[in-house]
Every structure is written in C-alpha cells, then in structure tokens.
N, CA, C and O atoms as a GROMACS GRO file, in nm:
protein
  260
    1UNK      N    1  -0.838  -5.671  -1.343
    1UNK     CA    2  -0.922  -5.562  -1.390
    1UNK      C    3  -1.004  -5.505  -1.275
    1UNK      O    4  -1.005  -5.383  -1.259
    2UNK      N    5  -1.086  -5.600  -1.179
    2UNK     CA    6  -1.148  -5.542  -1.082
    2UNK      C    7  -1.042  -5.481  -1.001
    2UNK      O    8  -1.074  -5.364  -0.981
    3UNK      N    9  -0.928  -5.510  -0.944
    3UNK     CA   10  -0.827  -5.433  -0.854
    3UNK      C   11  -0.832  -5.324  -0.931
    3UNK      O   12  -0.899  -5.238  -0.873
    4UNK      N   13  -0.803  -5.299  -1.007
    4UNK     CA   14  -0.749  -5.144  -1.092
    4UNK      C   15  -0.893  -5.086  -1.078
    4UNK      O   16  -0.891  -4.986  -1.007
    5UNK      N   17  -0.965  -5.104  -1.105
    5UNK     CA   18  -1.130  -5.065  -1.091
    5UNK      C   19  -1.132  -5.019  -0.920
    5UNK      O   20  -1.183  -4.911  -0.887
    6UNK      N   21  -1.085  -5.092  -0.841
    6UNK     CA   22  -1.097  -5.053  -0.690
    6UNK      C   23  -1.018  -4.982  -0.639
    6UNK      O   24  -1.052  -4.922  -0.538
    7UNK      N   25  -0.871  -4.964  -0.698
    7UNK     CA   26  -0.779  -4.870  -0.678
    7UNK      C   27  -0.817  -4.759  -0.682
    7UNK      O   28  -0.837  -4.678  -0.591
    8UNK      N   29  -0.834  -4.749  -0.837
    8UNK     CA   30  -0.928  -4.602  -0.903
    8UNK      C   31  -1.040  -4.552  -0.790
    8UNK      O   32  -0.998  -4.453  -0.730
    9UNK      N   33  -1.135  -4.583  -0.758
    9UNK     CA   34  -1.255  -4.588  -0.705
    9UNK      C   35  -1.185  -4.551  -0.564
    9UNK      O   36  -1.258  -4.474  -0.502
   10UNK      N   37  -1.080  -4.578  -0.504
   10UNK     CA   38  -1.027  -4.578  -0.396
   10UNK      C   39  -0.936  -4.419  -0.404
   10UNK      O   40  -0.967  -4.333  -0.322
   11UNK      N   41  -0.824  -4.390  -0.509
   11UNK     CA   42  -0.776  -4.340  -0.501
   11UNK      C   43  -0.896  -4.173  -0.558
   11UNK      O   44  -0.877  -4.052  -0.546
   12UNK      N   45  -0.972  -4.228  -0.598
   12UNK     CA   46  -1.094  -4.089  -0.625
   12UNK      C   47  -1.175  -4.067  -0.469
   12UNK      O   48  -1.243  -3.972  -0.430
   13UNK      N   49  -1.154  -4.142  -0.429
   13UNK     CA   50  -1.236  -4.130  -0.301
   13UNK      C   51  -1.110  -4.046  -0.217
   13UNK      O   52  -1.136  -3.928  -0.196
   14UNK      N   53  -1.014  -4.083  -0.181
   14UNK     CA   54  -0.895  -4.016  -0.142
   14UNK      C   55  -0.856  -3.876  -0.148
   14UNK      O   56  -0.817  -3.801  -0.059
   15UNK      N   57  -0.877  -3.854  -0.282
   15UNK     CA   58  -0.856  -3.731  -0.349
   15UNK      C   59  -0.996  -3.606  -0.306
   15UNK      O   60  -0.992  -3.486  -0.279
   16UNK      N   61  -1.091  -3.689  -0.316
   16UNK     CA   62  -1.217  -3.615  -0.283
   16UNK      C   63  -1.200  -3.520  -0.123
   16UNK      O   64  -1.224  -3.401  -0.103
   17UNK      N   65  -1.147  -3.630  -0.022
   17UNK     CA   66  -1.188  -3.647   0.110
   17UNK      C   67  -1.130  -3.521   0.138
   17UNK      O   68  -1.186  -3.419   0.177
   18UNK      N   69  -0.911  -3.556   0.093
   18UNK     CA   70  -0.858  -3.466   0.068
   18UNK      C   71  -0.905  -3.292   0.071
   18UNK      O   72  -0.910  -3.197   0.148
   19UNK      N   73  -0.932  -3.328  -0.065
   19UNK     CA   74  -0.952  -3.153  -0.053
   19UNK      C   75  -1.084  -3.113   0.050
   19UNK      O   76  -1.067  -3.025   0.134
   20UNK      N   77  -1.195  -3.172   0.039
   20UNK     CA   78  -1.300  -3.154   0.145
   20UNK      C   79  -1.227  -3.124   0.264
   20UNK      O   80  -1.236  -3.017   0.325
   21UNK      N   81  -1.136  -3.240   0.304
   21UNK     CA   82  -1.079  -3.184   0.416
   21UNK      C   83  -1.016  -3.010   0.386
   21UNK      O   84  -1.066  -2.906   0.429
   22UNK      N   85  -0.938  -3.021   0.329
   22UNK     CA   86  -0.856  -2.899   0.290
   22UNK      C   87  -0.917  -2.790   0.340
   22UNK      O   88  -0.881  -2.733   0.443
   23UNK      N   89  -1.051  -2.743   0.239
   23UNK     CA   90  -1.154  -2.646   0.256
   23UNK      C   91  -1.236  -2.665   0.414
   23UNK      O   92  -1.326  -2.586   0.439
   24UNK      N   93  -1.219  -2.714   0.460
   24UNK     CA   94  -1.281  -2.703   0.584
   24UNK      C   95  -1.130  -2.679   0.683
   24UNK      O   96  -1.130  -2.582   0.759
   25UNK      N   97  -1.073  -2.720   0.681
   25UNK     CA   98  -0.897  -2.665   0.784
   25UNK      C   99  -0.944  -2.511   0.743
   25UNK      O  100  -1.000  -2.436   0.822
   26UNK      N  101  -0.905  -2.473   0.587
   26UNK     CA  102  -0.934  -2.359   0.565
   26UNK      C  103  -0.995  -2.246   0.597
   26UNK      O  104  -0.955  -2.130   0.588
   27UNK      N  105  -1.104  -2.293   0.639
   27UNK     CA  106  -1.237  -2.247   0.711
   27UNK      C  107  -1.198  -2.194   0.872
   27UNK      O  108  -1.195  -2.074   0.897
   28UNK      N  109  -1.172  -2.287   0.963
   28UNK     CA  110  -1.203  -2.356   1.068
   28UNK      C  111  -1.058  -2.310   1.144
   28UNK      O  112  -1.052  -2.304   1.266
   29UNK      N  113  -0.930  -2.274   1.045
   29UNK     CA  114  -0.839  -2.259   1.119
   29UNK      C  115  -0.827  -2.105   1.145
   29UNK      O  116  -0.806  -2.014   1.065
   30UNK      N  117  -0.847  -2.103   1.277
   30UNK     CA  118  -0.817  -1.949   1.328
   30UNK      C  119  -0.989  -1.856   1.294
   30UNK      O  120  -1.017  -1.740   1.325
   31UNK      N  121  -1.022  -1.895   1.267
   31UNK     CA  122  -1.185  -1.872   1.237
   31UNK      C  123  -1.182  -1.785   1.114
   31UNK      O  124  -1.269  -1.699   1.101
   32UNK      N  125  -1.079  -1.803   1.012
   32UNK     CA  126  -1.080  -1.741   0.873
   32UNK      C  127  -1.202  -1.712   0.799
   32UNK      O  128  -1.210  -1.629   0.708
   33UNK      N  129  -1.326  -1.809   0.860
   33UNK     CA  130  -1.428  -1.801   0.774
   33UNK      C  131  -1.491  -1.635   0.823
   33UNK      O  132  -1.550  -1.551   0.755
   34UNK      N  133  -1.458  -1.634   0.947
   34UNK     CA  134  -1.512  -1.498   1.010
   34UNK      C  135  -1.480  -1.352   0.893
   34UNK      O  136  -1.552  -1.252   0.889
   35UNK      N  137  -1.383  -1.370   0.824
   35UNK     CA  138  -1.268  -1.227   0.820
   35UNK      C  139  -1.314  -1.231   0.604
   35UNK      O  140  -1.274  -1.141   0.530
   36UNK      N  141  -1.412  -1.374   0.543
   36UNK     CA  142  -1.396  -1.422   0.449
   36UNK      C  143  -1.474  -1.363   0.385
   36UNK      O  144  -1.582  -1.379   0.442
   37UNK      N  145  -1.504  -1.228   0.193
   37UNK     CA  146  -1.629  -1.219   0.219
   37UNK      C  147  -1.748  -1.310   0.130
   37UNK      O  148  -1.735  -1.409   0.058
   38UNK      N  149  -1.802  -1.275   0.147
   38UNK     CA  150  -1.952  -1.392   0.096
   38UNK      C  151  -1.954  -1.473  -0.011
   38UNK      O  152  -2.014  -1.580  -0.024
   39UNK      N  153  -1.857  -1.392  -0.118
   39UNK     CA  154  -1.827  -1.466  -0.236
   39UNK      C  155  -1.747  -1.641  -0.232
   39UNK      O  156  -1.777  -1.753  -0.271
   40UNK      N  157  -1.607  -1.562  -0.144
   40UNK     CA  158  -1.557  -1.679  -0.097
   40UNK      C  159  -1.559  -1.772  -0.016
   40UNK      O  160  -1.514  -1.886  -0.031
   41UNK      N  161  -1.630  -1.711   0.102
   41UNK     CA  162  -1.750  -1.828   0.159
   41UNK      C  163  -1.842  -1.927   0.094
   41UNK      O  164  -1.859  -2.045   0.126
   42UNK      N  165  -1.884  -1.879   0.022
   42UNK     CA  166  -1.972  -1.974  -0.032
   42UNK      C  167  -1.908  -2.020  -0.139
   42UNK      O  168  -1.989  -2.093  -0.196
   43UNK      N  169  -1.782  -2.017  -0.214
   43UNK     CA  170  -1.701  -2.098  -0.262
   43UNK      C  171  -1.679  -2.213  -0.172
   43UNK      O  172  -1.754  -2.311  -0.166
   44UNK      N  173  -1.565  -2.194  -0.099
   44UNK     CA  174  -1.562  -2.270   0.043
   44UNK      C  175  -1.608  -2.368   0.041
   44UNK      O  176  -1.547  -2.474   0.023
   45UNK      N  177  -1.766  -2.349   0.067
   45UNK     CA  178  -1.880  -2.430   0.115
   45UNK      C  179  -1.930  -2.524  -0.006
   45UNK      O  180  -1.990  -2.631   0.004
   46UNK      N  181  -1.883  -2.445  -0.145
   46UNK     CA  182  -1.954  -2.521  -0.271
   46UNK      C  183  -1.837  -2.643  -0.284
   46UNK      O  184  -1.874  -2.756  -0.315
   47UNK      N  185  -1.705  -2.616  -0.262
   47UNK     CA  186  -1.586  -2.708  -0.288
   47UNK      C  187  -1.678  -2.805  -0.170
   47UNK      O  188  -1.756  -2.891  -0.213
   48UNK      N  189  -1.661  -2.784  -0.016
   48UNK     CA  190  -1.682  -2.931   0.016
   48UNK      C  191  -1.819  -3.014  -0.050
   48UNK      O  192  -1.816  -3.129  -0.094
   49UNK      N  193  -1.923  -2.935  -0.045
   49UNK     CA  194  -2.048  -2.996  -0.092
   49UNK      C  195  -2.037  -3.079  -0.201
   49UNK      O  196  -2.070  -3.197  -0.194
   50UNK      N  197  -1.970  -3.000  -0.359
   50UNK     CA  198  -1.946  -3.076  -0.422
   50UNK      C  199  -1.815  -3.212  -0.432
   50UNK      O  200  -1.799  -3.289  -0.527
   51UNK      N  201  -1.766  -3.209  -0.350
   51UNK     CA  202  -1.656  -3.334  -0.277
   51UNK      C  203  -1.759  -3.476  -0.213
   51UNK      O  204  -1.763  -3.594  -0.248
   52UNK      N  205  -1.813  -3.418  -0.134
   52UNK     CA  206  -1.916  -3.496  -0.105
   52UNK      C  207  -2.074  -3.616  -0.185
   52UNK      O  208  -2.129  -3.726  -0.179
   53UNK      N  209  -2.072  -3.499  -0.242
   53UNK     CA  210  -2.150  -3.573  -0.351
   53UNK      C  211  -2.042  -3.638  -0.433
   53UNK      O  212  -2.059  -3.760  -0.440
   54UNK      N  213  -1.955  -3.602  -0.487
   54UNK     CA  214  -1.827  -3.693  -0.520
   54UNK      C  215  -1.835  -3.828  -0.492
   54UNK      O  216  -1.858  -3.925  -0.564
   55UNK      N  217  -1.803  -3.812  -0.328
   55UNK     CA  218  -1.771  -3.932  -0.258
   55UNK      C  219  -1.886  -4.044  -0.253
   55UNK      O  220  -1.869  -4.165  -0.250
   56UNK      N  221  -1.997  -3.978  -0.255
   56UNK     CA  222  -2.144  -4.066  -0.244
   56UNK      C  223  -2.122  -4.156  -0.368
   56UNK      O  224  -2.115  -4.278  -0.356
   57UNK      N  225  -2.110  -4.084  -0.503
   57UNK     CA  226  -2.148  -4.138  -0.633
   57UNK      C  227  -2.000  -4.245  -0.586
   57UNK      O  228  -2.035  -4.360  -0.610
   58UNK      N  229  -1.890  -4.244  -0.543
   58UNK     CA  230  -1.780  -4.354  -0.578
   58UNK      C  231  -1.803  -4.429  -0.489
   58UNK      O  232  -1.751  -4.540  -0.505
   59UNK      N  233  -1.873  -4.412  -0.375
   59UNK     CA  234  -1.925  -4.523  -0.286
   59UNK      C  235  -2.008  -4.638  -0.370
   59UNK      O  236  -1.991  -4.759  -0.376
   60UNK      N  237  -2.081  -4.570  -0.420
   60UNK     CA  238  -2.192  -4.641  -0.515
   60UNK      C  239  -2.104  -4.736  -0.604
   60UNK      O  240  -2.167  -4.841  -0.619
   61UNK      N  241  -2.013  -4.740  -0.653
   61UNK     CA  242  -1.904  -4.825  -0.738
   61UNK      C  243  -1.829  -4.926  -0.657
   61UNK      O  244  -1.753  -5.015  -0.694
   62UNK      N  245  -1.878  -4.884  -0.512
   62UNK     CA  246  -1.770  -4.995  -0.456
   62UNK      C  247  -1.888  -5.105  -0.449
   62UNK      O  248  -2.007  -5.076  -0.431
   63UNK      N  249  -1.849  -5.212  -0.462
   63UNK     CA  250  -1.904  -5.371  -0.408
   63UNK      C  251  -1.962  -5.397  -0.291
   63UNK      O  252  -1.892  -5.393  -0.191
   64UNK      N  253  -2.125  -5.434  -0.278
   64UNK     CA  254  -2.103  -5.462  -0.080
   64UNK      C  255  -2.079  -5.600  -0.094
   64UNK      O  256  -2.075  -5.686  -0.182
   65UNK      N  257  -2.061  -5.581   0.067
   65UNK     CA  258  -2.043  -5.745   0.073
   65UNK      C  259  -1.961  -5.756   0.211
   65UNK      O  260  -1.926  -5.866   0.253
   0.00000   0.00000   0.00000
C-alpha cells in the first residue's frame, strides 16, 4: 500500500515537472515569449506557477527520513 502511495506521489511529481518544464522550453525557445501577447504570457507563467505549487504540496506526502 505504501509503494503504490509513493509511486502515485512520484508519478504526480513527474507529471507536474513535465509540463513546468514544457511551458518554460516554450517560453525560452527562440525567445517566443518576446513575439507572445500578454494574455498568453501570463498563461505561460500561470501553468508553471501553478505546477510548482503542485510539486510543493506532493513533496509534503513524501516521508523524510
């Protein structure tokens, strides 16, 4: 039960990083953000932010130790 619990927790963390990454290549490649207008910029910017906070809260589920 805990493996499947850490998988999960693992494979949400994965998925998060993922697209965070995604939206920032997006950004960053060829300087697209330059040419982007404001609306979708700050889409952009809301996808990684909210990825991030994502990742914080599934950190919080993992075990220290």
């Amino acid at each position: 039960m805990q493996n499947n619990k850490a998988l999960q927790l693992k494979n949400e963390l994965d998925k998060n990083i993922y697209q965070a990454e995604a939206a920032i290549n997006a950004l960053c490649i060829e300087d697209h953000f330059e040419v982007m207008d404001k609306d979708t910029l700050a889409g952009m910017l809301w996808v990684v932010s909210d990825n991030l906070e994502k990742i914080k809260r599934s950190l919080r589920g993992f075990p220290r130790g």
